[in-house]
C-alpha positions as CSV (number, residue, x, y, z in Angstrom):
1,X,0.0,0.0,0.0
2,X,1.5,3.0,-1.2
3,X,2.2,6.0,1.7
4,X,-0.4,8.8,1.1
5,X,-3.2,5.4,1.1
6,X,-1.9,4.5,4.6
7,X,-2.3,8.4,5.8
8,X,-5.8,8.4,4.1
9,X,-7.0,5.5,5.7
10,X,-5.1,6.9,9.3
11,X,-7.2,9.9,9.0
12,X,-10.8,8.2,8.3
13,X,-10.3,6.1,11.1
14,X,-9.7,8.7,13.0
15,X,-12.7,10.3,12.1
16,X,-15.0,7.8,12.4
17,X,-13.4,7.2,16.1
18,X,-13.6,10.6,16.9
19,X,-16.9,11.9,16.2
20,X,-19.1,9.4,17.9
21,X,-22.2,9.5,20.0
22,X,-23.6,7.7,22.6
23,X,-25.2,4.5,21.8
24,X,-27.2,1.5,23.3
25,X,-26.9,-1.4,20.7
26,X,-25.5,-4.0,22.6
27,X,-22.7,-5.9,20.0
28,X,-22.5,-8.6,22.8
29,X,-25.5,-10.2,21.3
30,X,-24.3,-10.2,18.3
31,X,-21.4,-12.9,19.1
32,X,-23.7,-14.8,20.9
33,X,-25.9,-15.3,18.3
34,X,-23.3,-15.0,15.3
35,X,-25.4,-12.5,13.6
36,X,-25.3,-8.6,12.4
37,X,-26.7,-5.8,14.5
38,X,-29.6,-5.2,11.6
39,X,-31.2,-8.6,12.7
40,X,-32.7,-6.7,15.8
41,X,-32.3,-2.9,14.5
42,X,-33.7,-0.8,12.2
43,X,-30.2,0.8,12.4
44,X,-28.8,0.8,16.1
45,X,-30.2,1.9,18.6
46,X,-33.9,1.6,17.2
47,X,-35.5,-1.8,17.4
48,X,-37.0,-3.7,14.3
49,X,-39.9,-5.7,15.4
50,X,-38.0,-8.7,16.0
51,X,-35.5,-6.8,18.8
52,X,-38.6,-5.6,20.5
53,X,-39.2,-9.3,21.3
54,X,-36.1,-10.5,22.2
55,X,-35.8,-7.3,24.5
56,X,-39.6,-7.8,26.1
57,X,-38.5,-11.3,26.5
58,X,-35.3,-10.6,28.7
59,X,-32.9,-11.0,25.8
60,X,-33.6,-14.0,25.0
61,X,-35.3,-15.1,21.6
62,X,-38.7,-16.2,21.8
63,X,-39.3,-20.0,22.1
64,X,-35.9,-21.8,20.8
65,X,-33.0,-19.3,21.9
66,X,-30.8,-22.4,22.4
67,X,-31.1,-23.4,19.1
68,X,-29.7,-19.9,17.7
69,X,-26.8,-19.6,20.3
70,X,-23.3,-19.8,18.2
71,X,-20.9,-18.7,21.4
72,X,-20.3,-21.4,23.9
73,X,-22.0,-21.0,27.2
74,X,-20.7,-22.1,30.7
75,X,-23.0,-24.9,32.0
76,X,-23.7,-24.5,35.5
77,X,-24.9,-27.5,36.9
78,X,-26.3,-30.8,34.7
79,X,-29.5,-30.9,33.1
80,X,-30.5,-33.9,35.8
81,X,-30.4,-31.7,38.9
82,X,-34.2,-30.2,37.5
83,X,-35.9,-34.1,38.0
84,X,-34.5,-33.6,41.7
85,X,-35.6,-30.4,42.5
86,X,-35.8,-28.9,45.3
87,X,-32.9,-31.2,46.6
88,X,-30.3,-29.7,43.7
89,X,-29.7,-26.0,42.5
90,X,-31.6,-25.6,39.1
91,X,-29.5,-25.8,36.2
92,X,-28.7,-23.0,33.9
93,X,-26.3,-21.4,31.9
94,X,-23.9,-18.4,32.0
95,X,-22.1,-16.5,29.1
96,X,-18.6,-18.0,28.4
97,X,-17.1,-15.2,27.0
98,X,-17.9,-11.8,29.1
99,X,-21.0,-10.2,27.5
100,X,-19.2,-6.6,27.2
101,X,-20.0,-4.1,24.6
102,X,-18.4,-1.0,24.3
103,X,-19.9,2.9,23.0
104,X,-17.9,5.7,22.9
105,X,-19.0,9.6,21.9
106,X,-17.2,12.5,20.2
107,X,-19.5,14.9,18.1
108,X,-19.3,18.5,16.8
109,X,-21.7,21.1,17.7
110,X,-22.6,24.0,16.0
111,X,-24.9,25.9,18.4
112,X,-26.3,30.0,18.0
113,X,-28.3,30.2,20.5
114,X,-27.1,32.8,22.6
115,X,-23.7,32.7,21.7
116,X,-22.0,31.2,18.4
117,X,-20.6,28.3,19.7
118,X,-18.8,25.2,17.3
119,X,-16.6,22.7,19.3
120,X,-15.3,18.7,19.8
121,X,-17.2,17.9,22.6
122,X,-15.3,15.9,25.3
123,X,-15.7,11.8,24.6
124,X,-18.2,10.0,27.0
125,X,-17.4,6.2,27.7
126,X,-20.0,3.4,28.2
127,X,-19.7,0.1,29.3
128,X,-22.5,-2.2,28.6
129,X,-23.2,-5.6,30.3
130,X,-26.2,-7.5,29.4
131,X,-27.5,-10.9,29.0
132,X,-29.1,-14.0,30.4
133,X,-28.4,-16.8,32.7
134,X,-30.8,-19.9,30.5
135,X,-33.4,-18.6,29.4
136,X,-35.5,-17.5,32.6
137,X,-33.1,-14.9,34.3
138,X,-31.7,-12.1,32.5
139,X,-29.4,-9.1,33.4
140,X,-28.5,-5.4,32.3
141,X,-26.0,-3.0,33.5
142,X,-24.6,0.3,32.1
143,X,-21.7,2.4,33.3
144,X,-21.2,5.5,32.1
145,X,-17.2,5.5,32.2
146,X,-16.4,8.8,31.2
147,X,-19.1,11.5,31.0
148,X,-18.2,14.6,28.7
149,X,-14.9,14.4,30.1
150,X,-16.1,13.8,34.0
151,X,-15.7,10.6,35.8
152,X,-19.4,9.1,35.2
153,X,-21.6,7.3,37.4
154,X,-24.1,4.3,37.2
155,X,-26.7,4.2,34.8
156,X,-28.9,1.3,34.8
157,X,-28.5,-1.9,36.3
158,X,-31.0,-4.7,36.9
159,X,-31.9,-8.3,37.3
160,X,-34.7,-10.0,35.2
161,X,-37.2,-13.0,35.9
162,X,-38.4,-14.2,32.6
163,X,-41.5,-15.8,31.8
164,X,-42.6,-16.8,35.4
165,X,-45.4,-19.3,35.9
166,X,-45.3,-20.1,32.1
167,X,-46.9,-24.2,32.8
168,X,-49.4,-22.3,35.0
169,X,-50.3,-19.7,32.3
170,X,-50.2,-21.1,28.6
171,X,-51.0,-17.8,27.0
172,X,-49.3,-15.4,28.8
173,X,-45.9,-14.0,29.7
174,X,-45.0,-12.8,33.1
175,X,-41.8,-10.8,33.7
176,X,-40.4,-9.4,37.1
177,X,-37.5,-6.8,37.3
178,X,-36.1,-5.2,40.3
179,X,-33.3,-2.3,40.4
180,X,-32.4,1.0,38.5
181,X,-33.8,1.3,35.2
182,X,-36.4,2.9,32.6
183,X,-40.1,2.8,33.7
184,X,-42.3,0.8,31.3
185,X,-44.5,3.7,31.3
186,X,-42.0,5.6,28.5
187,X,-43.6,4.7,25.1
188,X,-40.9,5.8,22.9
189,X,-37.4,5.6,24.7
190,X,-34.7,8.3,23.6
191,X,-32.0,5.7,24.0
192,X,-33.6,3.3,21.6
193,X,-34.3,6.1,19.2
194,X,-31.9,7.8,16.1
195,X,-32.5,11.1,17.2
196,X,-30.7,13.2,19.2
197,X,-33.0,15.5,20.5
198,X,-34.9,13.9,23.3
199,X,-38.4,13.2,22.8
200,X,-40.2,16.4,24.9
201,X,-43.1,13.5,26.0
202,X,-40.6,12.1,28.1
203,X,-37.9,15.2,29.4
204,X,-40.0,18.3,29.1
205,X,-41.5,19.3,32.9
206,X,-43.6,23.0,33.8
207,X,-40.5,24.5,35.6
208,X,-39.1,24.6,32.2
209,X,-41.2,27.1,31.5
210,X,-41.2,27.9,27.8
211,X,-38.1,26.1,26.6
212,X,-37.3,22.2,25.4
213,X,-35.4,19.7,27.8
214,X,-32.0,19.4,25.8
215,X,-31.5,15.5,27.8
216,X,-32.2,13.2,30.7
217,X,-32.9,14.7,33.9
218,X,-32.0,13.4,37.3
219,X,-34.4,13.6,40.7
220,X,-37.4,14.8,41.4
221,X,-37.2,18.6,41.3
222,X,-38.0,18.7,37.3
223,X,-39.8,15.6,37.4
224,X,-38.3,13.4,33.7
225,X,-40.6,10.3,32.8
226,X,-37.8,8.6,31.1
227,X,-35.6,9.0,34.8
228,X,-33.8,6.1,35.7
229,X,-35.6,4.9,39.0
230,X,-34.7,2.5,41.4
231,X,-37.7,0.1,41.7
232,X,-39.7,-3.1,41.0
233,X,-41.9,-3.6,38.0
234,X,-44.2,-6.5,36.8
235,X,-44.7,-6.9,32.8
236,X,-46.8,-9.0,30.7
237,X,-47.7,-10.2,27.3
238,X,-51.0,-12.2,26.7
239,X,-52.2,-14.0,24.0
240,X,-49.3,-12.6,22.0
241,X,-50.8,-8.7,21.0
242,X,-51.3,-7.3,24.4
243,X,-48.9,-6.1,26.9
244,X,-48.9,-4.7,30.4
245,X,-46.7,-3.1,32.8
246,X,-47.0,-1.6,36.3
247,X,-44.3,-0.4,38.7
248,X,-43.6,0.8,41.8
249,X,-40.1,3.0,42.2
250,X,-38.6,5.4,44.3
251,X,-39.7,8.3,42.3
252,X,-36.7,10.4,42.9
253,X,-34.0,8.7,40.1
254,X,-30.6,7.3,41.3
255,X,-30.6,9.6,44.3
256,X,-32.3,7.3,46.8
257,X,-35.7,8.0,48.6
258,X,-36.7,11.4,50.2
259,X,-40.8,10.6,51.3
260,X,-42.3,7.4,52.8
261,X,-44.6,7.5,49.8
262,X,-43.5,5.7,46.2
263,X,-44.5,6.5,42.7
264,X,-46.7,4.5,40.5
265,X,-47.2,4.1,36.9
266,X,-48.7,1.6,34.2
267,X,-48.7,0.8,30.5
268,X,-51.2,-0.8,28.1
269,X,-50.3,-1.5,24.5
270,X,-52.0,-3.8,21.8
271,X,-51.0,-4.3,18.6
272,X,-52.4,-4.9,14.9
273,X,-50.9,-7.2,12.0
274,X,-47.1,-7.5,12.0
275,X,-44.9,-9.6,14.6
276,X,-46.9,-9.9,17.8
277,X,-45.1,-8.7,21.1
278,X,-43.6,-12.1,21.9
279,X,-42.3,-12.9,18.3
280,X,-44.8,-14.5,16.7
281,X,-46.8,-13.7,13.7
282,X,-50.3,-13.9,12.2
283,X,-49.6,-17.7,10.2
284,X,-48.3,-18.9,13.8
285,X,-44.6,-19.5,12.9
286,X,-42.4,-17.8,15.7
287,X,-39.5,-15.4,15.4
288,X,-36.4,-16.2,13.3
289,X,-33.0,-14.6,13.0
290,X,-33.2,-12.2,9.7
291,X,-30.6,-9.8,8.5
292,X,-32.5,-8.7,5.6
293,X,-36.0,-6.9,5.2
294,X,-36.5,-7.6,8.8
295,X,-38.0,-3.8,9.1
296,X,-40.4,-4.2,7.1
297,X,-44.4,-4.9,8.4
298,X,-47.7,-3.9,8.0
299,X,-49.0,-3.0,11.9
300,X,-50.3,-0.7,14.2
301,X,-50.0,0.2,17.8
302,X,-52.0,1.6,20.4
303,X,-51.1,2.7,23.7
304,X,-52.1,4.7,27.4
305,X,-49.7,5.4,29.9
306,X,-50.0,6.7,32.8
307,X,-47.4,7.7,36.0
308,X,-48.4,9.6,39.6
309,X,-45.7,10.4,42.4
310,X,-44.4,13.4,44.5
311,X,-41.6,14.2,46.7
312,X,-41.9,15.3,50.0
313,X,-37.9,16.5,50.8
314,X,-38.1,15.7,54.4
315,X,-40.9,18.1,55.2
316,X,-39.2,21.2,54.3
317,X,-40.6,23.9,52.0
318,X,-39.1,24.4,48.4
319,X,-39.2,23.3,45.0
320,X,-38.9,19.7,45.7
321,X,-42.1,20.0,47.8
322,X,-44.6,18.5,44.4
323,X,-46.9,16.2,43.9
324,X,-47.7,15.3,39.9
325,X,-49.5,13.3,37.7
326,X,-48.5,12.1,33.7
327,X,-51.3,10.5,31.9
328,X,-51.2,9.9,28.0
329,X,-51.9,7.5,24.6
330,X,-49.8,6.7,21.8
331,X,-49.7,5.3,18.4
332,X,-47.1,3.4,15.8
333,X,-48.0,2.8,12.1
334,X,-45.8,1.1,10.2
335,X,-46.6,0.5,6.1
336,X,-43.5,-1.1,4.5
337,X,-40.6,1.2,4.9
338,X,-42.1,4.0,6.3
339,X,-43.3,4.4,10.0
340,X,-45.6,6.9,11.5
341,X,-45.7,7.8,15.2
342,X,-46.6,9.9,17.8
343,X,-48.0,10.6,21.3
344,X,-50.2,12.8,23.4
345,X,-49.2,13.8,27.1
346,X,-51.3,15.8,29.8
347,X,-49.0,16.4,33.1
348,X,-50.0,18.6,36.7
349,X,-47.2,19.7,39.2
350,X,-48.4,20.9,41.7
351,X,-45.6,22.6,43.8
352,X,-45.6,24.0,47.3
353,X,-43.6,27.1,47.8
354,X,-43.3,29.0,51.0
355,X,-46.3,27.5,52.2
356,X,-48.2,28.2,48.9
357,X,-49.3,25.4,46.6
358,X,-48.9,25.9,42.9
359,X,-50.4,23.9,40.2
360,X,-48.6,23.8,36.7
361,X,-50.2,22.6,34.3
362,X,-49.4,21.9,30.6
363,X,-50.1,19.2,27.8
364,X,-48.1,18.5,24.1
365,X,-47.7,15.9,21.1
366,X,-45.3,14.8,19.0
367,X,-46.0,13.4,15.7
368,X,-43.0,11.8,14.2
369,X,-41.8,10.5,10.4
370,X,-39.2,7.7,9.7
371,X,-38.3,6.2,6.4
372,X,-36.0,4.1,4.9
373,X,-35.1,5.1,1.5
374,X,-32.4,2.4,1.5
375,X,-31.6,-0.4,4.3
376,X,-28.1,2.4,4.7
377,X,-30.1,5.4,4.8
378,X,-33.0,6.3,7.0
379,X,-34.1,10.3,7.4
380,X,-36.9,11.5,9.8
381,X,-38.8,14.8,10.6
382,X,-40.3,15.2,14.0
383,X,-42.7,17.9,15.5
384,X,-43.7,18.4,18.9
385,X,-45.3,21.3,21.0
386,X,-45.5,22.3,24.0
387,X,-48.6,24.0,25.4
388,X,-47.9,24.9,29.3
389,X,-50.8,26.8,30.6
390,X,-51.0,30.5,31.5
391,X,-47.9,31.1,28.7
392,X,-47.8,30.6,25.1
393,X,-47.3,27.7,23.1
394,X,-43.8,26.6,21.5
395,X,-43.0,24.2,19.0
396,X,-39.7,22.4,17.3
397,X,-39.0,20.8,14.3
398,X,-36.1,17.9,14.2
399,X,-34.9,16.4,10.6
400,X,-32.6,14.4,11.1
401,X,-30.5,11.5,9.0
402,X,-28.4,8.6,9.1
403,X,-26.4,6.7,7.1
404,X,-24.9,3.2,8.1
405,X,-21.3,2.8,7.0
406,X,-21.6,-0.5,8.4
407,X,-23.8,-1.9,10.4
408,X,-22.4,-0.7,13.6
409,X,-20.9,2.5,12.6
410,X,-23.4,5.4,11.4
411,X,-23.1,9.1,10.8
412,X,-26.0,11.1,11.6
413,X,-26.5,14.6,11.0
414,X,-29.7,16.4,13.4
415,X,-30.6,19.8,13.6
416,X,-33.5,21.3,15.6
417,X,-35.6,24.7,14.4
418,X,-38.2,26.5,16.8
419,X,-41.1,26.7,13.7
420,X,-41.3,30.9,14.7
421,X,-38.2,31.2,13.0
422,X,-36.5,29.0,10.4
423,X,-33.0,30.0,11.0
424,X,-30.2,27.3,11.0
425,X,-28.9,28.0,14.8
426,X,-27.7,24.4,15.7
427,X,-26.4,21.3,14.0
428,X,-24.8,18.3,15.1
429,X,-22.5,15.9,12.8
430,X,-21.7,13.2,14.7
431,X,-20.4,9.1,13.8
432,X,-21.2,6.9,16.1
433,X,-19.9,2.8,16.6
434,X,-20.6,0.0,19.5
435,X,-18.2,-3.3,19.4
């Protein structure tokens, strides 16, 4: 290879290792399963229909995961210990090989508002553990290494019970978590999504005021549906098209309990043609591993949500004094290539302030485009507004694009305009990879 090729190809990669964004594909199930990252994403992080099985059911592939298992797993214990039960350990397997993925983020911000700012932001690390013991107990934990520079802290971390009482209960699926993680409530996650904007359904709270949430917010002050919350939670799919979730958490994210009292929430979805929540489909068969038009489906998908907590602060008066409600529905159409989404949210705080009680109200939507022109190349336009009450309305509009170099490294380009005025005042160019 002639010199000037070598510094070429020295200067791509570092490119496409320097300008990378946070991501939560998890490459470890990729080796299990010796398969690409397209058979459970649309392009990573967003889920294809068959990833939102194998994630509902505790990473583990619906019906024959065995079968599909290409790395060699540590046997602990011998298949004959289950006909002695309860006088042997049940049997199961571990990975052989630990199930570590990596992400790693760079990106370059153009940003006008308020002052012209363009810079290399400061790399965030994550470390991403996640998979199953057999196929009944599952397991997720994510560090965040390096935050923007900053040593980071814990994100989520959890243990799964898949499937419980499944000879007891033919048609349904039972699932039991406990730990730190995502309520079930969120409809549309914004680490399962391509956009880098976060969804305003799930960060947006009244003390905002009239601006957008730029990202996740920790603890109960500015109360963030998609917090992570230390909790239990108790999901379900029956006869294959309906799910459930309730929960009961903390309320107050990572930063341990302040009140006596916990927060409460619940999900109901049901879906229409396409693959059914537990992997099946409408002739019967049950999910198989696809790398190829595996996006494509005719469905759609209803929703309600709903989540109540407060937060006392030990008694004392101030802005963590609130009680609040979230209640909302939400919708997924999906023709061929092109998917159509969107949600509705009404929320309350109501916040005591030197002895005063406050109510803040507000409700919004977000209606939200995504097409793949080719299996590489996916764009999408979302709109949402905000409508808080007693202050006027806002709105944003987010185009946004990626392209898959390969099927774990992408390039996405995002920018966000407030629909008053059209100006270009931020953009983000950003490549992003998971191994």
């Amino acid at each position: 290879m002639k010199k000037e090729h070598i510094v070429t190809a020295g200067i791509i990669a570092v490119l496409v290792l320097s300008f990378v964004q946070d991501c939560y594909s998890i490459p470890a199930f990729a080796r299990k399963y010796g398969t690409s990252c397209t058979t459970c994403h649309v392009a990573f992080p967003k889920l294809n229909s068959f990833g939102e099985a194998f994630r509902l059911n505790g990473f583990v592939i619906p019906e024959a995961d065995e079968d599909f298992i290409k790395e060699e797993q540590m046997r602990l214990g011998a298949e004959s210990y289950k006909r002695v039960w309860p006088n042997a350990v049940w049997p199961t397997t571990m990975p052989g090989i630990p199930p570590i993925s990596l992400s790693v983020t760079h990106g370059f911000v153009y940003d006008k508002n308020g002052e012209v700012r363009t810079e290399f932001t400061a790399p965030t690390v994550n470390i991403l553990l996640a998979g199953s013991f057999g196929e009944s107990i599952s397991f997720y934990t994510g560090l965040h290494l390096f935050d923007n520079g900053e040593i980071g802290s814990l994100g989520r971390a959890y243990i799964k019970f898949n499937n419980l009482l499944f000879d007891r209960l033919p048609s349904t699926r039972l699932y039991f978590r406990i730990g730190q993680f995502i309520p079930d409530a969120v409809p549309f996650a914004n680490h399962r999504n391509l956009s880098l904007n976060s969804f305003a359904l799930n960060s947006y709270y009244p003390d905002l005021g009239g601006g957008f949430q730029a990202g996740h917010h920790g603890g109960a002050t500015g109360f963030n549906l998609e917090n992570n919350q230390l909790g239990a939670e108790l999901t379900g799919i029956i006869k294959s098209r309906f799910r459930f979730g309730v929960g009961l958490v903390n309320g107050n994210g990572p930063g341990g309990e302040d009140n006596k009292a916990k927060d409460g929430y619940f999900r109901l979805a049901y879906k229409f043609g396409g693959m059914a929540f537990d992997g099946s489909t409408g002739d019967g068969s049950s999910a198989e591993l696809s790398q190829t038009n595996n996006w494509k489906e005719n469905s759609i998908r209803f929703g309600v949500f709903g989540y109540a907590g407060g937060a006392d602060n030990q008694g004392t008066n101030g802005p963590n004094d609130l009680k609040f409600h979230r209640i909302g529905g939400d919708v997924s159409l999906k023709i061929g290539n092109l998917n159509l989404f969107g949600g509705y949210l009404q929320g309350r705080d109501r916040v005591m302030r030197s002895e005063i009680l406050t109510p803040l109200d507000y409700n919004l939507f977000f209606a939200d485009s995504f097409l793949l022109v080719y299996p590489w190349l996916i764009g999408s336009v979302r709109y949402e507004q905000v409508n808080p009450k007693g202050i006027d309305s806002f709105a944003r509009l987010v185009p946004h694009i990626s392209i898959l170099a390969r099927a774990n490294v992408r390039l996405l380009m995002e920018s966000s305009f407030d629909t008053d005025n059209f100006n270009l005042t931020n953009f983000q160019y950003i490549f992003q990879y998971a191994f």
